[in-house]
C-alpha positions in Angstrom: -23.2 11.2 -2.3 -22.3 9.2 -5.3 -20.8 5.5 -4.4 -19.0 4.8 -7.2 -16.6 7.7 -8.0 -14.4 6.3 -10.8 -13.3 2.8 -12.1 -10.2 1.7 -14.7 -9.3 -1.7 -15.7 -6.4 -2.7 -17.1 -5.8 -6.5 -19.7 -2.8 -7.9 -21.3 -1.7 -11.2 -22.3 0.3 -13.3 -20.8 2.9 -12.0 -23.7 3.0 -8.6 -22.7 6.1 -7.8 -21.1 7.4 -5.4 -18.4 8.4 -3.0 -20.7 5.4 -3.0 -22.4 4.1 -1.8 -19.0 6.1 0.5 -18.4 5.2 2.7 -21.8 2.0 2.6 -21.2 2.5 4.0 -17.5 4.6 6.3 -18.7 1.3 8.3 -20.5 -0.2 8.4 -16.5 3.0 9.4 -14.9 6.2 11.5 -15.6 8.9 10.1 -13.6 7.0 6.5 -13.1 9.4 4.7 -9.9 12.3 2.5 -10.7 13.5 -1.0 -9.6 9.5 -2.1 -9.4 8.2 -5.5 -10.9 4.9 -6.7 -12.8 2.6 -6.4 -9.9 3.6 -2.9 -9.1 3.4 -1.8 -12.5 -0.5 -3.4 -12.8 -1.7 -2.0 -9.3 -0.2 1.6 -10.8 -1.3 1.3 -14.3 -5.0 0.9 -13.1 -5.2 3.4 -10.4 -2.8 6.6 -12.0 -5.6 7.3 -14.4 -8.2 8.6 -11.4 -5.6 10.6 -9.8 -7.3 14.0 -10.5 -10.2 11.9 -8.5 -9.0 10.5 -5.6 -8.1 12.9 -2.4 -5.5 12.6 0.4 -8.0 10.7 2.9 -8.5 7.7 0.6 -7.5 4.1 1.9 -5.9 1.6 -0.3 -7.8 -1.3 0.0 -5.7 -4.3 -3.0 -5.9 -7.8 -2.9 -4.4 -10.3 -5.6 -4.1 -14.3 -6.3 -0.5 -14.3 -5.9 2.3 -11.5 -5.0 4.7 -11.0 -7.5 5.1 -14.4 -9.3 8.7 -13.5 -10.3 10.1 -11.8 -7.9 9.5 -14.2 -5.5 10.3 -16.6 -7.5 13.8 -15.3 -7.5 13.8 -14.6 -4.0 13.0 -18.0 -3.6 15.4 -19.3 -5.4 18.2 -17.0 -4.7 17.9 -18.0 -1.0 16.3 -21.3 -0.2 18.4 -23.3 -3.6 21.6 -21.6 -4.1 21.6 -20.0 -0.5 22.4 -16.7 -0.9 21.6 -13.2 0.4 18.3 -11.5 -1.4 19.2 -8.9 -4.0 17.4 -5.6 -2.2 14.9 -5.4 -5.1 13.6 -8.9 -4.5 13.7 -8.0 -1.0 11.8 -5.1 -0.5 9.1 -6.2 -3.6 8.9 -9.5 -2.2 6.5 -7.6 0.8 3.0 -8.1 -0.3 2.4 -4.4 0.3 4.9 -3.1 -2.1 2.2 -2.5 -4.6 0.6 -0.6 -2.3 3.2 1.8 -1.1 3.9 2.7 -4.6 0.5 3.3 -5.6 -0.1 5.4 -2.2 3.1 7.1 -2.9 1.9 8.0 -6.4 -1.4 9.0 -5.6 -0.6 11.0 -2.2 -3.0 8.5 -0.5 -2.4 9.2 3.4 -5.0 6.5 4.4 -4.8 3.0 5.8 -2.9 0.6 3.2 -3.9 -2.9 3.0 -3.2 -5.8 1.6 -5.3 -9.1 0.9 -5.2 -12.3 -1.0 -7.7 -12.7 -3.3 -10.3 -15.8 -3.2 -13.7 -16.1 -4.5 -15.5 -12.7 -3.3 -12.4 -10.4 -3.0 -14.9 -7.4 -4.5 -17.0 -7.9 -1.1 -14.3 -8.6 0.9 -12.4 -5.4 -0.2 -15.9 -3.6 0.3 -16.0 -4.7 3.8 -12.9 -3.4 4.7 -13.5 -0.4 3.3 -16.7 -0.1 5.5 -14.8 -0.2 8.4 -12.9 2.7 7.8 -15.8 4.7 5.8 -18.0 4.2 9.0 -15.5 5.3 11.3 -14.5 8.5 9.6 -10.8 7.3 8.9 -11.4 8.0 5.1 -13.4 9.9 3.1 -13.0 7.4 -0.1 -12.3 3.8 -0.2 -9.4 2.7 -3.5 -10.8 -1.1 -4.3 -8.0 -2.9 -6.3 -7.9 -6.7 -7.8 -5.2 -8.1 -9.7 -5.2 -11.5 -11.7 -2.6 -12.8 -13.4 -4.0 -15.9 -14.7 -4.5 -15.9 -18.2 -2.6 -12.9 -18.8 -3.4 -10.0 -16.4 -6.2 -7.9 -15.5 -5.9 -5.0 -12.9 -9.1 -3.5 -12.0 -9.5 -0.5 -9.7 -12.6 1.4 -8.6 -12.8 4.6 -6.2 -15.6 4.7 -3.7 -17.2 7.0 -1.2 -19.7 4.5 0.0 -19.6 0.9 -0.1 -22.8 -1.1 -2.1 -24.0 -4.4 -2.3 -22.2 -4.7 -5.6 -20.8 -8.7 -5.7 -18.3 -7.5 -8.4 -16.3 -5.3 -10.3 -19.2 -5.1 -13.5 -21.8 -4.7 -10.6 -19.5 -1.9 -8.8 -19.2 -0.2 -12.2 -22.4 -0.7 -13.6 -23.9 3.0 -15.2 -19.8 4.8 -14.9 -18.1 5.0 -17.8 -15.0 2.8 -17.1 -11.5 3.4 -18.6 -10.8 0.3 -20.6 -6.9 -0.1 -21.2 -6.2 -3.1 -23.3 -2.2 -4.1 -24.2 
């Protein structure tokens, strides 16, 4: 059984712009979902491209820094400063786990779907999770995803079948031929 299936990761500056997103998701998907913000579009962007890899009994296993800076901003502001009701969008994609319905949505993932802030060893943490549901037969792969947005963005994802002692994502993805998407 191989342990590392398939791996993508995604950079941008901090000047690349929703839009910009959204063109290049548009190459990975046909009818990409509407009314989504900048942390859907990274968790999507880097885990579309190993669709043709990842089954049905694969858990969804994405941790970032910070949920969507903007959106909650917004949300934030909307409600606690000028005390009004949340527009729905900010709502809904101020739930940490929006990210990972879409991409689970996307990728007809039917597995467990969690979400996880990310400190200092998220790629072990992640992996640990992962474990869990591996070992007990809930899943048959194991989705890893991290996204940073400091200094720009990168979204990295990596499919598994078996979890490793890997410490991070160039360990996980050491002798795989990654996609590289640079915007």
């Amino acid at each position: 059984m191989k342990q590392v299936i398939a791996a993508c990761s995604v950079s941008g500056s901090a000047g690349c712009s929703d839009k910009d997103l959204k063109a290049a998701l548009s190459q990975w998907l046909a009818a990409p979902p509407r009314r989504i913000d900048r942390l859907i579009l990274q968790a999507l962007l880097c885990t579309t491209p190993m669709k043709d890899s990842v089954q049905s009994r694969c858990g969804l296993y994405l941790a970032s820094h910070h949920p969507a800076r903007a959106t909650m901003g917004a949300l934030l502001d909307a409600v606690c400063v000028h005390q009004l009701q949340p527009k729905p969008f900010e709502f809904v994609n101020s739930v940490s786990n929006a990210a990972g319905f879409h991409v689970a949505a996307q990728l007809g993932l039917e597995g467990p779907n969690l979400f996880i802030g990310a400190g200092p060893n998220v790629w072990k943490q992640l992996q640990a999770l992962a474990l869990l549901d591996l070992g007990d037969g809930l899943v048959d792969q194991a989705l890893l995803v991290v996204i940073d947005e400091n200094d720009g963005f990168q979204a990295q994802a990596v499919l598994i079948e078996a979890p490793t002692e890997a410490q991070d994502f160039a360990e996980l993805t050491a002798g795989i031929d990654v996609l590289q998407l640079q915007l």
